[in-house]
N, C-alpha and C positions, 0 to 999 in steps of 0.2 A: 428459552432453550434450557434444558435439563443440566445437571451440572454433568460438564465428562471428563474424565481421568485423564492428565496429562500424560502421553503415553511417549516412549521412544522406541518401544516396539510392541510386540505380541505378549512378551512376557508380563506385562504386567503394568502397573501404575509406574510410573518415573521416578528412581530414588532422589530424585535432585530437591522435589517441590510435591506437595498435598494435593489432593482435590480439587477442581476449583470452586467447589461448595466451600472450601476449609481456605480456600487461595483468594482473596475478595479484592486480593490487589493487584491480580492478575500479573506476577513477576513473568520477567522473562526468561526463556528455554529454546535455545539455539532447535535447529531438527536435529533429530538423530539420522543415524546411517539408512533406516528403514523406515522415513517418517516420507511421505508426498509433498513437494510445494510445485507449486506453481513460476511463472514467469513475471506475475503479477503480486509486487511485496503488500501490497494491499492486505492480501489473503493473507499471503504469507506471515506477514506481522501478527493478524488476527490467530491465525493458529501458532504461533511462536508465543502470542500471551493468554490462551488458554479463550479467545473469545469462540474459537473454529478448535474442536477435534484436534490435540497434539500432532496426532499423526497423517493430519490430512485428509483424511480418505472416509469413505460412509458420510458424504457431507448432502443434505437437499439444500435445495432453492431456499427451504423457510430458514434454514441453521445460519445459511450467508445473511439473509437478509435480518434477522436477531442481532449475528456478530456485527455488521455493519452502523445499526444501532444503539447496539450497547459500546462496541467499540470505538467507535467513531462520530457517535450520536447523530448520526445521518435522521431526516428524516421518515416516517415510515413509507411513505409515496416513495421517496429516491430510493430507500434499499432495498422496497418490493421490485420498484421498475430494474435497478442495476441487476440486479439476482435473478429474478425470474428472465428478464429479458437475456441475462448470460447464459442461462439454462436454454434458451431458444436456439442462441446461437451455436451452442454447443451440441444442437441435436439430442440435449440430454433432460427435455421437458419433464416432470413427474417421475425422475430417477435422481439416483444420489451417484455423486462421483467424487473421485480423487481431484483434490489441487493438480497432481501433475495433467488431469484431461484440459485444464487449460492452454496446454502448451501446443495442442496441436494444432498445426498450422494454419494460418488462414482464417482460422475460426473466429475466434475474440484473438488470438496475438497474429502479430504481422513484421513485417519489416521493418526495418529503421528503426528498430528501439531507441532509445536513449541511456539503455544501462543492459541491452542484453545482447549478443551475436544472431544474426537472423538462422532460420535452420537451412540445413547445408539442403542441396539440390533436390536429392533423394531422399531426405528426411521425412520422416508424417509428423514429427514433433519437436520442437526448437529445445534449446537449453535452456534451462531454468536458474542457473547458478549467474550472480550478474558479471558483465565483464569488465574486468581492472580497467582497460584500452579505454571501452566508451563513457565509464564512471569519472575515470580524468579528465577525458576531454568533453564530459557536460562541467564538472565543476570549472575548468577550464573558463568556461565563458563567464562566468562569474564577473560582471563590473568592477568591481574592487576587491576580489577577494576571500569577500566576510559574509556576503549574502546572494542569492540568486534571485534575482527578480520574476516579475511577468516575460520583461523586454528580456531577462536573459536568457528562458526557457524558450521565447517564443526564435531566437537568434542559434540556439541550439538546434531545435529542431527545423530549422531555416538549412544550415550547415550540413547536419546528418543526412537530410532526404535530398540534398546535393548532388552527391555521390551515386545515386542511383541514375538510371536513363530513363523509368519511367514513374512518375506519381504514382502515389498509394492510393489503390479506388477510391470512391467517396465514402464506405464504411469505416474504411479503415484509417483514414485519413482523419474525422471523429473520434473515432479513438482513441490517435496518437495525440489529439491536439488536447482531450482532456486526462491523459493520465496524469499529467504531475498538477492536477486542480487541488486534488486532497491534499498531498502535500504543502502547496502553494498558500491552503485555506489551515490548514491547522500546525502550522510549525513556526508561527513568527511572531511569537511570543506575544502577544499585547497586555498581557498580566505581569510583564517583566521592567521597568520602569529604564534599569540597567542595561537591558538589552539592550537598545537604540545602542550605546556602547560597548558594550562585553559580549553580547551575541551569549547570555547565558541560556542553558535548557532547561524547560520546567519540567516538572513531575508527571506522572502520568497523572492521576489525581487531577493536577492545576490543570492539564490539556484537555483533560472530559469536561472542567467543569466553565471554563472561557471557550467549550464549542456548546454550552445548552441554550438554546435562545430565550433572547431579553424578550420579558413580557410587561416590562413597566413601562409606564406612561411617558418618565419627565424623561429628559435626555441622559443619557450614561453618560457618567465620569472616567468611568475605565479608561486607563492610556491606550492610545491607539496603536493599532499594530504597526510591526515593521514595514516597510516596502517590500520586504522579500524572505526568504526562508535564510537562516543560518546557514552556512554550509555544514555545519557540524551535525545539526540537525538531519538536514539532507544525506549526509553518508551515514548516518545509522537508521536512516528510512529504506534507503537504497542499498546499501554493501550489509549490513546486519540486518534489516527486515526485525526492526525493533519500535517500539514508542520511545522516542528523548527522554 
């Protein structure tokens, strides 16, 4: 993907930060008032660190699928499949769209979030901004506290789709059960020795470079990861739409 201009509007490049030709460290930059996101901090992170178009918008299938990569060092098979297959979903094959065309309903988002309000009745598009309510009461389920496990996401969303009278088809029901995987897979330190106790955050840097896969032979020394994500972690994934 080309380099593009952290934008916060029309006007211009973003006084805040350089190019991300000039940006190599890809900081982070909240949206602006005129910038698209999505419901999905995935994306949102990606274009909050300059991996996706500042502002959202003019994105194709191939730009996700780059950001996905570079950002998150996904495979190239997983971020072809995630991406182009989102574009299916979205009815928006061989077109480029805005982070917010995810939000419409039914599409790729659905009910029962775990960090979002569902869209009201007559809506064609849900909210994008996460909800304080359901960001509590995921961390909430937390075992002790300090970290969120597998068994606490999967007790969460146990919880959430409670409250409903009917289950979520089987699409969508896929979906909910893997969105918090990324997070689950890339936020629990195993490059942090201290973490097991301090629940410290690593660098963007140390997070690209403990998700590249091992290609040696003998067995890895590397400490082995946590049981679960920090929570600290977690709410600057979810309420900032940022990398730790």
């Amino acid at each position: 993907m080309s380099p593009q201009p952290i934008r916060h509007d029309k006007s211009g490049t973003c006084p805040m930060g350089p190019t991300l030709a000039e940006n190599i460290t890809y900081a982070f930059y909240p949206a602006g008032p005129t910038d698209s996101r999505s419901p999905c901090p995935a994306l949102n992170t990606l274009a909050n660190h300059g991996f996706l178009p500042h502002d959202g918008k003019q994105i194709s299938a191939h730009m996700v699928a780059r950001g996905l990569q570079d950002g998150f060092n996904c495979s190239s098979e997983l971020a072809h499949f995630l991406s182009y297959g989102g574009f299916l979903l979205l009815g928006q094959y061989g077109r480029t769209i805005c982070l917010a065309d995810l939000a419409r309903h039914n599409r790729i988002e659905h009910n029962a979030s775990l960090a979002h309000d569902d869209a009201g009745p007559r809506d064609e598009y849900a909210p994008t901004t996460p909800s304080e309510h359901h960001l509590r009461e995921l961390l909430a389920e937390s075992h002790d506290g300090r970290i969120m496990t597998t068994e606490d996401v999967a007790r969460a969303r146990l919880h959430r789709e409670a409250a409903y009278p009917e289950a979520l088809d089987a699409l969508h029901a896929v979906i909910a059960r893997g969105e918090m995987a990324i997070a689950l897979n890339l936020f629990n330190n195993p490059e942090l020795p201290s973490a097991q106790a301090e629940h410290e955050l690593p660098s963007i840097s140390r997070l690209l470079e403990k998700l590249r896969p091992c290609t040696l032979a003998t067995p890895s020394t590397a400490p082995q990861p946590l049981p679960g994500v920090p929570l600290q972690s977690l709410q600057s994934w979810l309420r900032d739409e940022r990398l730790p």
